[in-house]
Structure formats: structure tokens, C-alpha cells
N, C-alpha and C positions, 0 to 999 in steps of 0.2 A: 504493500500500500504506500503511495507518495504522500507524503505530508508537506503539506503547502507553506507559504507566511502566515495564510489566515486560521491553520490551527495551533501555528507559534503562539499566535496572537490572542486565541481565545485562551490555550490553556495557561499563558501569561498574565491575563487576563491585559490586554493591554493594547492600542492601536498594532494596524497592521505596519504603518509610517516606522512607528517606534521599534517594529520586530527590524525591519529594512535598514532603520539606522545601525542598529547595534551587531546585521549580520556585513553590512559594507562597514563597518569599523570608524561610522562618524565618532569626530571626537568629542561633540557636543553632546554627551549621553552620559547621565551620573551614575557613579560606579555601582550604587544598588540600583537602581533601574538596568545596567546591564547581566548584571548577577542574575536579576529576574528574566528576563528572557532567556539567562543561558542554560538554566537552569530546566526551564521548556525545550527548548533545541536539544537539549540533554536526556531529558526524559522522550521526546518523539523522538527522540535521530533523526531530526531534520538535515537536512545535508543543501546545500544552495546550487541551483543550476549554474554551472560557470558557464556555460557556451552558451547561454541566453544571457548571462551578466554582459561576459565580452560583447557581443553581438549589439545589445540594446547601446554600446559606446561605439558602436562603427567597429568595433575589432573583432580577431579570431582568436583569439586565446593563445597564440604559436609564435615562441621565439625561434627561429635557425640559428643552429651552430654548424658553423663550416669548420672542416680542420683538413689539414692534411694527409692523415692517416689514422682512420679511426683503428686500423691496428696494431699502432703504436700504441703499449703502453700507459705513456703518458698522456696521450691526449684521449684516450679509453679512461682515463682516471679522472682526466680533466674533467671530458662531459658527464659522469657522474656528479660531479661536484656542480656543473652550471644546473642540470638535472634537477640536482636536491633544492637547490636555490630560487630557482623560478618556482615550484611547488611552492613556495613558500609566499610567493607573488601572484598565486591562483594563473601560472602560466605551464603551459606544454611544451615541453622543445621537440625541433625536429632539427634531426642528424643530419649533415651533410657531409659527402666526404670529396675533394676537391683533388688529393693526388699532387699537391704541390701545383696543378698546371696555371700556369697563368692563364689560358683560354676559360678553363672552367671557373678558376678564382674572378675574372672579370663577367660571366655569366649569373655567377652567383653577388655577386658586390653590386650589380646592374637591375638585380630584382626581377628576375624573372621568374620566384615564386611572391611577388607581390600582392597579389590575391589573398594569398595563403596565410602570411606571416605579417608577425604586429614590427615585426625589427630582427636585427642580421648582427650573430655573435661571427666576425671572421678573422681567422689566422692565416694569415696571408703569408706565402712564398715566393711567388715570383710576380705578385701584381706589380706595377708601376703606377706613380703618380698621377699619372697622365689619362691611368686609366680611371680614373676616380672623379677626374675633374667635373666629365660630362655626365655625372650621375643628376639624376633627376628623380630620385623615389625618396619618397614621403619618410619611408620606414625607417628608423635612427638604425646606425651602422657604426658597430663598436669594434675595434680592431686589435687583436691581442700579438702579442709579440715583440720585439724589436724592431721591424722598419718602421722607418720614420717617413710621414707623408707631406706634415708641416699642411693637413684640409682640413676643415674644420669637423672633425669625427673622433671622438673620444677612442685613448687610447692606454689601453694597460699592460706594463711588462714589468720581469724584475728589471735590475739593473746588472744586464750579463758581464760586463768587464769586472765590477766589483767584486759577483759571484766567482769568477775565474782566480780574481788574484787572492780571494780567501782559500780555494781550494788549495790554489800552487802553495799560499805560505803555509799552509798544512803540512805539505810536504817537506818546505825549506826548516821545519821546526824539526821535521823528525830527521833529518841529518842529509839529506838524498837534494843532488845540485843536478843528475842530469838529468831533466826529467822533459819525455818526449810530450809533444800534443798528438792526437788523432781525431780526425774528425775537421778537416780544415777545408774550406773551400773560399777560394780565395778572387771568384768573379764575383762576390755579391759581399761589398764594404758594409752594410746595412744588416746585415742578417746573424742571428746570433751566433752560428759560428766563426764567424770573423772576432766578432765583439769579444767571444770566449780566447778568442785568439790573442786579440789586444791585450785584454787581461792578463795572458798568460806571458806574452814577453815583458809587459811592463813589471809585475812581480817579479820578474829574472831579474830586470832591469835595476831592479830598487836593492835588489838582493847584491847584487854586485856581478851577477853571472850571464856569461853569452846565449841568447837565443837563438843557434843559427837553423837556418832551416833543411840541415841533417835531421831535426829533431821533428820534423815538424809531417808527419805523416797524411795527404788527402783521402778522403772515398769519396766514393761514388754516390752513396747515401749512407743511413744511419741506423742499417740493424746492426745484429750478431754476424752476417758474412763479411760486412763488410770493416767491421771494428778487426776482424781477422784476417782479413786478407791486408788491412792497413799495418797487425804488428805482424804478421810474416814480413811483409815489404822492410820494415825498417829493421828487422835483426838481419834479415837474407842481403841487407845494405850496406852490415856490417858495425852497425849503429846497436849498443847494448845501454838502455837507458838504466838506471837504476829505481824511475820512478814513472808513470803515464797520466797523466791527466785526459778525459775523453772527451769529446763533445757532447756522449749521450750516456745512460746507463747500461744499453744494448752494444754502444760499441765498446765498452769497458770490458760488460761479459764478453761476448765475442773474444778480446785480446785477452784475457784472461783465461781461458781455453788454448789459446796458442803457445800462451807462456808457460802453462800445465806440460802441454804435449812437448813442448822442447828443453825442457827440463828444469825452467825455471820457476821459482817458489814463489808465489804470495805471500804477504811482502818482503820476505828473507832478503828475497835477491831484487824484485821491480815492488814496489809499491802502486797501486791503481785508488782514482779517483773518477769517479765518474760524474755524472748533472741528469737529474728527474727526478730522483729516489723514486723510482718505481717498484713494484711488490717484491715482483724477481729478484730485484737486487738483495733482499733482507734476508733471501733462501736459498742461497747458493751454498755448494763446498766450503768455497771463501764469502762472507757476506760483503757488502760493494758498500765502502765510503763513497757517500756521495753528497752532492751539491742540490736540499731539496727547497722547490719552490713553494710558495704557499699557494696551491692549488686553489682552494680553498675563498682563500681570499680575491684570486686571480676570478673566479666563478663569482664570488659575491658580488664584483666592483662591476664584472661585464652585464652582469642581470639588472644591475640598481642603474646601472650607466642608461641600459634600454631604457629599464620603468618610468626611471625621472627624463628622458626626454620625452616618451609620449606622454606624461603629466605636465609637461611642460616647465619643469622644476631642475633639470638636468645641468643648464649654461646661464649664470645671472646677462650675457649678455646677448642671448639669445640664440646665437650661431656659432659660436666659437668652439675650439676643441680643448678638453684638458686631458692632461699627462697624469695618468695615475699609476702609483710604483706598487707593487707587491712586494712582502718581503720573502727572504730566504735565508736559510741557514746548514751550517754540514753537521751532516749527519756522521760521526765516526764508527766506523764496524770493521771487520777482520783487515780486510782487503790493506788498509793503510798500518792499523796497528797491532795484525795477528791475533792469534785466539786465547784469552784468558785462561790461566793455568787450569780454572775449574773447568774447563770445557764449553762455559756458558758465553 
């Protein structure tokens, strides 16, 4: 049986107006006058139509999230977390997954499910500026990541060079000076692996020690083949780091596998760092120091970012875009400082 407002309202004993304020969360409602009604909602399980709610304001109830790889890991973790967050905003999300391409990144940033969705969570890889400029949809468009676009669209990332050179001095603390990067592509200045990059010679830098780029390993992308085919490359180069700092968590493992098989110990002989703290990483043979972001927060800021531009509450100056930082912190586990006597 559906229970309405109007049997809120009677077994409240109270207008139906007044059930309506206190199930849309007006603030003008005194705390026993909402006790009373909830108290009815409680006893019916009243439950509120949300797709009639959205609907009666012109919307659908539906944020998009684009990502790159829904399965990566990280960004599997992520949208759990924007997931939890719009729930919480009486919104739905819908997954997108874009493959890094710019044709698809500019199909989806262009709104071509505009019909569909109230606003666009995207993490862009290889859009350009340019592509952005001639945008014309209505729907607020939040952009997570490190490129910088300098349009007026709200923008949230950590702060990847800082996170790189906390890592590195991680390493510089625990005694280890050669220590390789992996994970480096070096046509796209903007993009966090550059940034990590930055990070990672400027901590050499500060340390007193050379970054040359012997040390400095590319792939191709960012799972486990390719974090291994990146530290085959650099032992088979001749190059034996004492330590690796990665791009990702997946290219950590990955080269952590290769350093197993060729007879080198975690972290006896290489120390590994990796960036996502993803689940995998906490359950491995060796468990994975890493570099984690606040997902979390990263999800909070891109959902409230949406909400308050369609309330119109988003930009005091109407159009503008802000810069919003998430934080992060390392995570310490085997990988960097080996296994506690107890075994734990």
C-alpha cells in the first residue's frame, strides 16, 4: 500500500503544506513540529517520490560521472564514493566510461546525454581547452583531476607534485638516494603524471641528488603489464634503483612482481611507493606504501560542486570557476618499511 502526504498528514494530525515542509527539509519548521511529523513518516514508512520531486523542478534526478577506466581500481573506488554522496543529495548517478579518448571525452563534456542528466562529474584525459570553449549546455560541468582549463567550471584535484615529493622524502628518510620513477609520460605537461614527475625531481633536487632520466622509466598506460614491462626495461638497462616511486598502485604491483621474479626483495634491496591506495594494494605478499587520496572528499566536493550550481549557490559571482584541493596523505605498509617482527 502507498502512503501519501495526506496520510502523513492526518496521522500527524497536521496540514499536508506542513508534512511537504518538513519532508523537503524547509528550515523554517520548529524542531517539535518536525519531531511530529517524523514521527508519522516513521510509523507509515512513508518514503517520498524522488522522480516526481526532480521532475516537478524541471530535472531528472541523474548526475554522470565520466572516468577513464571504470576498471581501474581507483576510479571503481572513486565512483562508489560520488555514488554514496549524491544518495545523500536525493540524486542517481550514471557511469560513464570514456577510455581516456578525447573524441569521447569531448562527446560527453558536449552533453549529449543532456536530456538525461541534471550535470557532468568528468575526469578528463586528453580533452583540450579549446574543446570546452564552445560548450553551450545548461548542465554545471565539474572536472576532477589535474588539467588545468583556466573556463569557468569548477575544478577539484589533490595537489600531485606535493603528493610526489612527500612520497620521494619517504624514501630519502629511510636511507635509499637512487630511486627510479615509473609511470612517466612526458607529451602531456598538465597531466598528473608529469606533475608526479615534477614532484619527484624537485624532492631529489632539494635532497641534494641527480634526477637523470636513467631513472626515469615511460609506459604505455597504467596497469600491472605495464608497471612491468616498465621495471624489466630499467634493470634489463642496467639501471638497479635501490628504491621506485610509481605513478599508480597497479604499476607498483606490476614492478613488484618483476622485482620478486628476478630476485630482488621488498624492501631489502628496492623499496616501492606507489599513488591511489587502492584495496589491492593492502593485500598483497608485500602490502604497497602508498600515496592515498581522499576519495572521499574528492566525491563530496564534485556532488556539492553540481548541487550548488543548479541551486544557484555554487559561484558568488555567478560564472566563475573555483579551485578546490582535496587532501592526501601516505599511507606506510610493508613495501617501504618490511614486515613487523610479529608478523602483523
Amino acid at each position: 500500500m502507498t502512503v501519501s502526504l495526506k496520510d502523513v498528514a492526518e496521522r500527524a494530525g497536521v496540514s499536508i503544506k506542513t508534512v511537504s515542509n518538513v519532508v523537503n527539509n524547509y528550515r523554517h519548521v520548529t524542531p517539535a513540529m518536525r519531531a511530529r511529523v517524523q514521527l508519522a513518516i516513521d510509523e507509515l514508512g512513508y518514503r517520498p517520490n524522488l522522480t516526481a520531486r526532480h521532475l516537478r523542478k524541471g530535472r531528472t534526478g541523474i548526475i554522470a560521472l565520466a572516468v577513464p577506466e571504470l576498471g581501474n581500481p581507483y576510479f571503481a573506488e572513486l565512483a562508489g564514493s560520488v555514488i554514496d554522496v549524491a544518495a545523500e543529495h536525493e540524486y542517481t548517478v550514471l557511469l560513464d566510461h570514456t577510455g581516456g579518448r578525447r573524441e569521447q571525452e569531448v562527446l560527453v563534456s558536449q552533453g549529449f546525454r543532456a536530456r538525461v542528466i541534471d550535470g557532468l562529474i568528468l575526469s578528463p584525459i586528453e580533452l583540450e581547452t579549446e574543446d570546452l570553449l564552445g560548450r553551450d549546455q545548461d548542465a554545471p560541468l565539474v572536472l576532477l583531476g589535474e588539467r588545468e582549463y583556466d573556463l569557468p567550471y569548477d575544478h577539484i584535484a589533490i595537489d600531485n607534485v606535493a603528493a610526489a615529493r612527500m612520497a620521494v622524502r619517504h624514501l630519502l628518510g629511510l636511507g635509499r638516494s637512487t630511486i627510479a620513477f615509473l609511470g612517466a609520460r612526458t607529451d602531456r605537461v598538465n597531466e598528473p603524471s608529469h606533475l608526479r614527475l615534477r614532484g619527484w625531481r624537485a624532492e631529489l633536487k632539494a635532497a641534494g641528488l641527480p634526477a637523470p632520466d636513467s631513472l626515469i622509466a615511460p609506459t604505455g598506460g597504467w596497469d600491472h603489464a605495464n608497471g612491468a614491462d616498465a621495471m624489466n626495461q630499467l634493470l634489463d638497462s642496467g639501471v638497479t634503483p635501490d628504491a621506485v616511486f610509481a605513478y599508480n598502485d597497479l604499476i607498483a604491483i606490476g614492478a613488484m612482481r618483476v622485482l620478486s621474479e628476478r630476485g630482488l626483495r621488498v624492501p631489502e634491496d628496492v623499496a616501492v611507493v606507489g599513488f591511489d591506495d587502492i584495496t589491492e594494494g593492502r593485500y598483497g605478499a608485500v602490502t604497497l606504501t602508498t600515496i592515498s587520496p581522499d576519495k572521499q572528499t574528492i566525491a563530496r566536493l564534485a556532488v556539492r560542486s553540481v548541487v550548488n550550481r543548479l541551486l544557484g549557490t555554487g559561484d558568488p559571482v555567478g560564472n566563475g570557476s573555483r579551485e578546490l584541493r582535496a587532501d592526501f596523505r601516505l599511507v606506510e605498509r610493508e613495501s617501504t618499511l618490511g614486515r613487523r617482527q610479529d608478523g602483523r
